[in-house]
VOTORLO-543683 format. One line per 2 residues: number of its first residue (from 1); their letters; for each residue x, y, z of C-alpha. Coordinates in nm, 4 decimals, padded with zeros to 6 digits. Example, Ala and Ser with C-alpha at 12.3 -4.5 7.8 and 13.67 -1.06 7.14 Angstrom:
2
1	AS	01.2300,-00.4500,00.7800 ~ 01.3670,-00.1060,00.7140
! end
This chain:
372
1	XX	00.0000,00.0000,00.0000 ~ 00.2708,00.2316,00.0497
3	XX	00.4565,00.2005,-00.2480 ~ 00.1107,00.2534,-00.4439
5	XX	00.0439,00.5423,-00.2346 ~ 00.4124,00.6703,-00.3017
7	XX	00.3496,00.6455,-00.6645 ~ 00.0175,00.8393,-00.6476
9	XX	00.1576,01.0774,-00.4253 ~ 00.4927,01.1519,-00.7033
11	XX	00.1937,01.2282,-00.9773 ~ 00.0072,01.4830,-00.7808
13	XX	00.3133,01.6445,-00.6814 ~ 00.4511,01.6705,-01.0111
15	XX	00.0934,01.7475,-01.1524 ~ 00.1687,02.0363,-00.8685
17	XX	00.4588,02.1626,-00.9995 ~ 00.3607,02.1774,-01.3487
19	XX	00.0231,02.3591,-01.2612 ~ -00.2284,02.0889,-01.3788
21	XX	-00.5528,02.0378,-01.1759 ~ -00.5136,01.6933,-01.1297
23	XX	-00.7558,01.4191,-01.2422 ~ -01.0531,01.3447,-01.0557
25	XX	-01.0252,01.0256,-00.7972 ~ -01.4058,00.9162,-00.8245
27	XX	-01.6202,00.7630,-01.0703 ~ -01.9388,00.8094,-01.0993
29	XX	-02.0583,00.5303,-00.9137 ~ -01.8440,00.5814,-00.6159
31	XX	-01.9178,00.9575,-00.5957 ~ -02.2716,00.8526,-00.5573
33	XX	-02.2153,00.6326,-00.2787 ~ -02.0082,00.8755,-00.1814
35	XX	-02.2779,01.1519,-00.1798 ~ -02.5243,00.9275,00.0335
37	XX	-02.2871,00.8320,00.3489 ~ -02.1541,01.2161,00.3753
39	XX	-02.5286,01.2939,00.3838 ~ -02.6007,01.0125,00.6804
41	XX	-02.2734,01.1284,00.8308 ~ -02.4314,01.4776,00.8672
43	XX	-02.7093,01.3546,01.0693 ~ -02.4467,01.2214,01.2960
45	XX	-02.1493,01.4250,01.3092 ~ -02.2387,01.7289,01.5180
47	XX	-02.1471,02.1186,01.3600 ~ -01.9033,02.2952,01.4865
49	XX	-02.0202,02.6206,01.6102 ~ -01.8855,02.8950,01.8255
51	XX	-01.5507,03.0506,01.7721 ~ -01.2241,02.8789,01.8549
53	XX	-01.0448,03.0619,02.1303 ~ -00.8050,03.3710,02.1094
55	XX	-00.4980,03.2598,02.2100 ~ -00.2428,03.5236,02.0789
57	XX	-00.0195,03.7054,02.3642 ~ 00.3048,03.6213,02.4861
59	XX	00.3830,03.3129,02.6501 ~ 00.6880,03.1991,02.8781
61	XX	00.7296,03.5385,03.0834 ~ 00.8738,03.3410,03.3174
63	XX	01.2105,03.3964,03.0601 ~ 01.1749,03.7413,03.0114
65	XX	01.4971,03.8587,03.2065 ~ 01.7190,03.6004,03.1096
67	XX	01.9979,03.6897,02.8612 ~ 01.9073,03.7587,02.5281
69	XX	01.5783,03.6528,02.5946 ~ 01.3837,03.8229,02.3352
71	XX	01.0973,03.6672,02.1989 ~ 01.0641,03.4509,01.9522
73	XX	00.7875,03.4567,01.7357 ~ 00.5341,03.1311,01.6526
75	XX	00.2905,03.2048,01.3560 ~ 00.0035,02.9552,01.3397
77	XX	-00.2074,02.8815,00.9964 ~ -00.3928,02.7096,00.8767
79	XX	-00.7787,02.5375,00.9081 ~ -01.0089,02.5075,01.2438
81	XX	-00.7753,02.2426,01.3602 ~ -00.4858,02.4919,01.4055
83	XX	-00.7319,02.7427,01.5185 ~ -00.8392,02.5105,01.7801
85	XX	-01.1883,02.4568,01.7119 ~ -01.3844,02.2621,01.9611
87	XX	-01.2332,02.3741,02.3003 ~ -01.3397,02.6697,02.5120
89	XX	-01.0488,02.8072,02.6939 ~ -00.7163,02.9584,02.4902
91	XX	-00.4523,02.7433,02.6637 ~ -00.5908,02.4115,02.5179
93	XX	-00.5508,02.5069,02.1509 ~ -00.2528,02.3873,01.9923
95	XX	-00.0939,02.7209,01.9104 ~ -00.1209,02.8030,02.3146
97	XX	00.0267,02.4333,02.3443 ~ 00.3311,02.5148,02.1281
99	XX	00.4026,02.8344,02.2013 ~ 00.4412,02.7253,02.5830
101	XX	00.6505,02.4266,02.5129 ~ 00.8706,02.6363,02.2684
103	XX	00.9065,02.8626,02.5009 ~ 00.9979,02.6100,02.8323
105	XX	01.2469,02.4604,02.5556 ~ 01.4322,02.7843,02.4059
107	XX	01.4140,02.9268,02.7773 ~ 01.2523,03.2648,02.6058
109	XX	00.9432,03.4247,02.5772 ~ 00.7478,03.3326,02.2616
111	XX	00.4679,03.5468,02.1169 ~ 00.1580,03.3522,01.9372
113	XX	00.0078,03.5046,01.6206 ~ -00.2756,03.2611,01.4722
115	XX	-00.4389,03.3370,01.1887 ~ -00.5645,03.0233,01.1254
117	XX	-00.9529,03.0436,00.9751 ~ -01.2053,02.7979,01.0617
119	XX	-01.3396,02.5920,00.7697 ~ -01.0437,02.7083,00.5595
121	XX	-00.9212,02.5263,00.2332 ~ -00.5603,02.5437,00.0862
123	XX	-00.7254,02.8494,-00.1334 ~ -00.7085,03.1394,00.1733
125	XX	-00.3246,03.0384,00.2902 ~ -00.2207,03.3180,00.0408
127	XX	-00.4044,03.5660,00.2474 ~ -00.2899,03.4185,00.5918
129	XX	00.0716,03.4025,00.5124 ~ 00.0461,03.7880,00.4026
131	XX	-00.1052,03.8801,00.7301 ~ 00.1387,03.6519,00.9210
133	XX	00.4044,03.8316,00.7571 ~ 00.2204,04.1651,00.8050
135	XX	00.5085,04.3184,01.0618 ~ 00.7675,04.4234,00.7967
137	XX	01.0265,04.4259,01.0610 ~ 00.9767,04.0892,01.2772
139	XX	00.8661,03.7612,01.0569 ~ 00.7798,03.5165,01.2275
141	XX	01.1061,03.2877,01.3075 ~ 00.9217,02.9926,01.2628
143	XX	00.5340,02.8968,01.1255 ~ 00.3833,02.6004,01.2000
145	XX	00.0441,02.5190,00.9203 ~ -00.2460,02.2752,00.9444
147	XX	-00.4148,02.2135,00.7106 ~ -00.5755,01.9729,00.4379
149	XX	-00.9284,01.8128,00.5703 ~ -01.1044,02.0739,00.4329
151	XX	-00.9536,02.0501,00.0661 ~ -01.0749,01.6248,00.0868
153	XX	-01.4195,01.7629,00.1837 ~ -01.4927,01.9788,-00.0488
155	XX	-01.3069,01.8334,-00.3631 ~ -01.0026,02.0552,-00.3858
157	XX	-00.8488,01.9066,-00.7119 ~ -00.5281,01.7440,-00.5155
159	XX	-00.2731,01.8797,-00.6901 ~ -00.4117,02.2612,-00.6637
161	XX	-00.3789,02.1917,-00.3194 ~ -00.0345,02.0802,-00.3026
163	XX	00.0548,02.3964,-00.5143 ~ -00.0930,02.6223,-00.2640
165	XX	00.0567,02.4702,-00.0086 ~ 00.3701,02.5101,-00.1237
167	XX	00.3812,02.8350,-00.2287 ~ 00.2562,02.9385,00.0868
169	XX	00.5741,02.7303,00.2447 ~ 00.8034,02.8933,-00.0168
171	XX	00.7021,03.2578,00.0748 ~ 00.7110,03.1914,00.4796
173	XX	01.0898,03.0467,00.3617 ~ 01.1759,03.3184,00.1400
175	XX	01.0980,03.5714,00.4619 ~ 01.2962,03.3941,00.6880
177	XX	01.0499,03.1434,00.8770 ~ 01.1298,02.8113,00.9516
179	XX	00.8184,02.6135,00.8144 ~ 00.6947,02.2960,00.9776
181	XX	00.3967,02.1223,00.8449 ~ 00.1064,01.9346,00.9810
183	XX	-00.0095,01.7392,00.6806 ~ -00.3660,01.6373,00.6435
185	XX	-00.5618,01.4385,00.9676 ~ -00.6883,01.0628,00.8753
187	XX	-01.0718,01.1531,00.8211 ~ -01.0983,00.7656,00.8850
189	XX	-01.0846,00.7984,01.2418 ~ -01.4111,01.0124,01.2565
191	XX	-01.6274,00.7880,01.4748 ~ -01.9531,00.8282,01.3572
193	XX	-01.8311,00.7890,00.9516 ~ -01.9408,00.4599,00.8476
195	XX	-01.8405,00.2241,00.5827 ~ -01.7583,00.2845,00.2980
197	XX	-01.6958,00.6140,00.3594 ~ -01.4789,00.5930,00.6399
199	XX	-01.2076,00.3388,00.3670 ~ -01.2883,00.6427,00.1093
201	XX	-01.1696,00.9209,00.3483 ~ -00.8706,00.7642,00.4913
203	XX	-00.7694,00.6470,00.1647 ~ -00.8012,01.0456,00.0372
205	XX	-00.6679,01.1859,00.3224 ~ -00.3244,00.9994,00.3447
207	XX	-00.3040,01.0285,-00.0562 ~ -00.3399,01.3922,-00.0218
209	XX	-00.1069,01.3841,00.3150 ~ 00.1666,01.2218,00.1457
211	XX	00.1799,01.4630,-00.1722 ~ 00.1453,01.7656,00.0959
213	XX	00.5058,01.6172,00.1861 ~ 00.6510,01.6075,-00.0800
215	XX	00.5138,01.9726,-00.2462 ~ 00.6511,02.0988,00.1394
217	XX	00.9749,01.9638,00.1126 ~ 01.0862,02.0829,-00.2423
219	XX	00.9727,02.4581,-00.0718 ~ 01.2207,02.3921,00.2181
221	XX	00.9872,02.2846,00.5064 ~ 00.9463,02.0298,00.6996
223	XX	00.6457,01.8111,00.8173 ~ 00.5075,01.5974,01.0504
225	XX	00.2338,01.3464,01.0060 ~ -00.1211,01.4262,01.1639
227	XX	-00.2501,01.0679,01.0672 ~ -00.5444,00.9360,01.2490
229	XX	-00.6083,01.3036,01.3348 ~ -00.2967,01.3775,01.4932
231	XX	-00.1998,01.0376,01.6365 ~ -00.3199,00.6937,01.6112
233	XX	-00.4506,00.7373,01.9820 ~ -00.7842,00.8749,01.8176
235	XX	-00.8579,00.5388,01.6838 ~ -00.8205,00.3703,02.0153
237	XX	-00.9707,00.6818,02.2470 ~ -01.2193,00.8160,02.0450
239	XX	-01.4617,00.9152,02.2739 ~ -01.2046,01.1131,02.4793
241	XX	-01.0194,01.2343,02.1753 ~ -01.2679,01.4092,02.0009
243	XX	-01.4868,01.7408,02.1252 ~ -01.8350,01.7214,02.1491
245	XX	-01.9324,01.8069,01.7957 ~ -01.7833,01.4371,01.7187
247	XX	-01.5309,01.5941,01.4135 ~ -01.2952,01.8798,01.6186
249	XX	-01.0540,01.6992,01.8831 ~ -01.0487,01.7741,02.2503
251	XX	-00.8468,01.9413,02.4620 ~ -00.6664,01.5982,02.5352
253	XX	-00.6522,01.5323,02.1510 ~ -00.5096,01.8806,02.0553
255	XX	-00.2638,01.8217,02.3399 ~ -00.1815,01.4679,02.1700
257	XX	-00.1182,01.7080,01.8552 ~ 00.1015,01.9195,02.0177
259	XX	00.3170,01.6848,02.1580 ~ 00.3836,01.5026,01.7779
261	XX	00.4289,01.8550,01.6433 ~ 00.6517,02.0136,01.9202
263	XX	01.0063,01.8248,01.8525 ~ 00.9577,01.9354,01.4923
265	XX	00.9281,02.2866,01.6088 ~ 01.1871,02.2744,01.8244
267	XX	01.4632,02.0782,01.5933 ~ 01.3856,02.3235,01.2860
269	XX	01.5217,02.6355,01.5260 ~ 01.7933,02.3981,01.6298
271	XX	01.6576,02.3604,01.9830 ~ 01.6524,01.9768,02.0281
273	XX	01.9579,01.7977,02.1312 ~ 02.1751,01.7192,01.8924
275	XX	02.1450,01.3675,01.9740 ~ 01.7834,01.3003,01.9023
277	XX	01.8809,01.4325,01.5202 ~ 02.0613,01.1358,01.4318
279	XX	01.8670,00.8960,01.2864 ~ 01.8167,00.6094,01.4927
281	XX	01.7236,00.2572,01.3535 ~ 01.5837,00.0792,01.6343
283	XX	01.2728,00.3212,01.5912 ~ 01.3123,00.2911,01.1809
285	XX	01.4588,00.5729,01.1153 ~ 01.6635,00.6749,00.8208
287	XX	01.7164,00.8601,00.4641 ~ 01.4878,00.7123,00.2121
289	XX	01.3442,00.8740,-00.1239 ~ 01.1378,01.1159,-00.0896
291	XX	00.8212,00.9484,-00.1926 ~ 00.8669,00.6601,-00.0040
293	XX	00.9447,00.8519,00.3281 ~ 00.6102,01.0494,00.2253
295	XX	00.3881,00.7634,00.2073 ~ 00.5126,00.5821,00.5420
297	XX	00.4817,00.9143,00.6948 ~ 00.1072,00.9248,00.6056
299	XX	00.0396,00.5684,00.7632 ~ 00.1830,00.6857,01.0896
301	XX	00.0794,00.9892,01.2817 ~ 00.3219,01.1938,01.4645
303	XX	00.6582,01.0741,01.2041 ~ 00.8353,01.3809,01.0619
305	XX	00.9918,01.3984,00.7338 ~ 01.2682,01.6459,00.6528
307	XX	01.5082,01.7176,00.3588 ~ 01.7979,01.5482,00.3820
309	XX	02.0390,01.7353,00.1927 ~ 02.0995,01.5076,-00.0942
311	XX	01.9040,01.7499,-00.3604 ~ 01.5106,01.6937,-00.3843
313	XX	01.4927,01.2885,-00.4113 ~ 01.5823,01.2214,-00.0664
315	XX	01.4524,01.2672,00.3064 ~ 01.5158,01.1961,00.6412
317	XX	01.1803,01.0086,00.7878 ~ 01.1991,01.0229,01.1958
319	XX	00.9740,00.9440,01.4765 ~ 01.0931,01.1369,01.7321
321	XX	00.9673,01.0441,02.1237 ~ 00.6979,01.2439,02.2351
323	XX	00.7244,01.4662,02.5348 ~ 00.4213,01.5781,02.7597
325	XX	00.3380,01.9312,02.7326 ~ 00.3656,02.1741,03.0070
327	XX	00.0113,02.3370,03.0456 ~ -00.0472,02.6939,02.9252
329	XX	-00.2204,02.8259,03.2190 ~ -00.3900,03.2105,03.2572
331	XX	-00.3280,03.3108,02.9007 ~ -00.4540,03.6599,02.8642
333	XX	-00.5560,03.7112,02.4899 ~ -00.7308,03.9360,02.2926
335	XX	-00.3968,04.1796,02.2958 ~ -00.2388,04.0501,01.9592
337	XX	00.1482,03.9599,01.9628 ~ 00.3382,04.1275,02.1924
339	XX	00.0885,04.2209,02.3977 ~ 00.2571,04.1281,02.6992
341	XX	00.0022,03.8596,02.7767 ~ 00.1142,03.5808,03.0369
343	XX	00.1035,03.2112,03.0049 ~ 00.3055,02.9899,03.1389
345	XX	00.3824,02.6160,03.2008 ~ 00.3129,02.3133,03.4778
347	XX	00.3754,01.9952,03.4477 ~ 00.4744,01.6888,03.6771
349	XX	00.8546,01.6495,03.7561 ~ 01.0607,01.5286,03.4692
351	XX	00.7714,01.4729,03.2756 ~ 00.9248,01.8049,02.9865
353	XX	01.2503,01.6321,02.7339 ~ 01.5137,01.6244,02.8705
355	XX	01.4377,01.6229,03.2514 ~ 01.7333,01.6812,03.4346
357	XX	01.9076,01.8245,03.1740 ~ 01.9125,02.2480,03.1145
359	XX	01.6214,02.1932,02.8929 ~ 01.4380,01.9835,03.1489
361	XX	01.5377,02.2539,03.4129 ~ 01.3708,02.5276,03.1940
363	XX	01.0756,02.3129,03.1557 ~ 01.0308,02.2771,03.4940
365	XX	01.0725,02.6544,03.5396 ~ 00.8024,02.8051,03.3386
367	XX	00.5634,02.6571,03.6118 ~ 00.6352,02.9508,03.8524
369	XX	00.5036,03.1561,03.5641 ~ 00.1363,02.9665,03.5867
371	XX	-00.1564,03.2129,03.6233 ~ -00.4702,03.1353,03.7936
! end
């Protein structure tokens, strides 16, 4: 299945590249079976409503008079996932996730800046990248984007997508950010989807997930697998993985996110240690082409994929161990970046990377900066 997936995944990102649409994936009988589960689906699945949470402000104060400890700046785009549809408070979306463990990490302050849209397709990341790079004199240092359901929903030709994608990656680049990618959830793992709708939408989802990786890649990112919607503990948790409109994920599930998604962060600003970046084979590790790495990636949530220096055909697949997250805690949004908003970060004893080590030490120290 890989290798078949690898080889669909190499058309749609060269159909990408050359600027075709991409052929359709349906026939006629298929979209019509299709059509009739997404409409008993709807009766199920609940809608979204509401707002996501504003989470932008400054995070990590607890660094704010150490040397040299001027912020670094976290952009978020992307769809309602990065947005953080489906909780209620700002410290349980993912961009109040990351920017807390980024900052507990890089022992600085970190300001959030989400632009992320609810219910956004790969169409409006032209217009969040420009006002993510709206400052003309602080771009973001790194941008982390999620997106990708949205374009299997509503028929995005694939390879219009990937191109999108891209350029959006290839601008953030061009600016200066660091650019690390959640590719496209499973929509397999959505519990109420039945058969054989729920085989269609996985099957879409990692097809377009695997070309995401590759179009990313070739536009200097990096990206990290969001498979069974951000980690295959949706399939087995469902029902305390997923919000109560049955599609969004929970606070526990966007935590789950965050926790595949924050080494990536960390290692593209050169913040993990140095010996979690060589690539170790006891977890399967290693430098494979780039279509191949892009396919097992899509099987597997949480399994990053990186350039690996060897022109575009090759990449360094990883599946890094997952930390737990220090909790953002008394967030004050609503101020935009910079604001001088406080969050900071709890967590059990040596339960941050590295515990007893500097980083673990700074981990453990953003908890005096907790709010109420």
């Amino acid at each position: 299945m890989s290798m078949s997936r690898a080889r669909v995944a190499r058309r749609i990102a060269a159909a990408a590249a050359y600027g075709g649409g991409g052929a359709g994936l349906l026939g006629g009988a298929a979209l019509g079976v299709l059509l009739t589960e997404v409409a008993l689906a709807r009766r199920v699945v609940g809608g979204a409503g509401g707002t996501p949470p504003h989470a932008d402000g400054r995070y990590g104060s607890a660094f704010v008079h150490s040397l040299g400890a001027e912020p670094l700046v976290l952009g978020v785009l992307g769809d309602s996932t990065a947005a953080g549809q489906g909780v209620h408070r700002p410290r349980q979306t993912p961009g109040a996730l990351l920017a807390t463990g980024l900052a507990a990490v890089a022992e600085r302050p970190v300001v959030l800046h989400n632009v992320a849209l609810s219910g956004a397709q790969s169409y409006d990341l032209e217009r969040q990248v420009t006002q993510v790079l709206s400052d003309p004199e602080r771009a973001p240092d790194v941008c982390v984007i999620m997106i990708g359901a949205n374009d299997v929903t509503h028929r995005v030709p694939y390879a219009r997508s990937v191109r999108l994608l891209s350029e959006a990656v290839r601008r953030l680049r061009d600016a200066g950010c660091e650019v690390v990618v959640g590719t496209c959830p499973d929509l397999g793992t959505i519990e109420p989807v039945y058969q054989p709708l729920r085989w269609l939408a996985r099957r879409l989802s990692r097809q377009l997930a695997a070309a995401q990786t590759i179009g990313v890649l070739e536009a200097g990112g990096r990206t990290v697998s969001l498979g069974d919607l951000l980690g295959p503990e949706f399939a087995e948790n469902p029902r305390e993985l997923f919000g109560p409109d049955n599609y969004h994920p929970s606070a526990e599930g966007y935590a789950t996110a965050a926790m595949a998604v924050l080494p990536t962060l960390c290692a593209a600003l050169g913040l993990w240690p140095e010996d979690e970046e060589r690539p170790d084979a006891t977890r399967r590790e290693g430098i494979l082409p780039v279509a191949r790495a892009a396919a097992e990636a899509a099987s597997e949530g949480g399994t990053e994929v990186t350039p690996a220096g060897r022109g575009r055909r090759w990449a360094l697949l990883k599946r890094r161990r997952r930390q737990r997250l220090p909790v953002a805690e008394g967030a004050e949004t609503g101020g935009g970046p910079g604001s001088g908003a406080g969050a900071g970060a709890g967590s059990a004893p040596g339960t941050g990377p590295a515990s007893g080590s500097a980083t673990g030490q700074a981990w453990d120290a953003a908890h005096t900066d907790a709010g109420p």
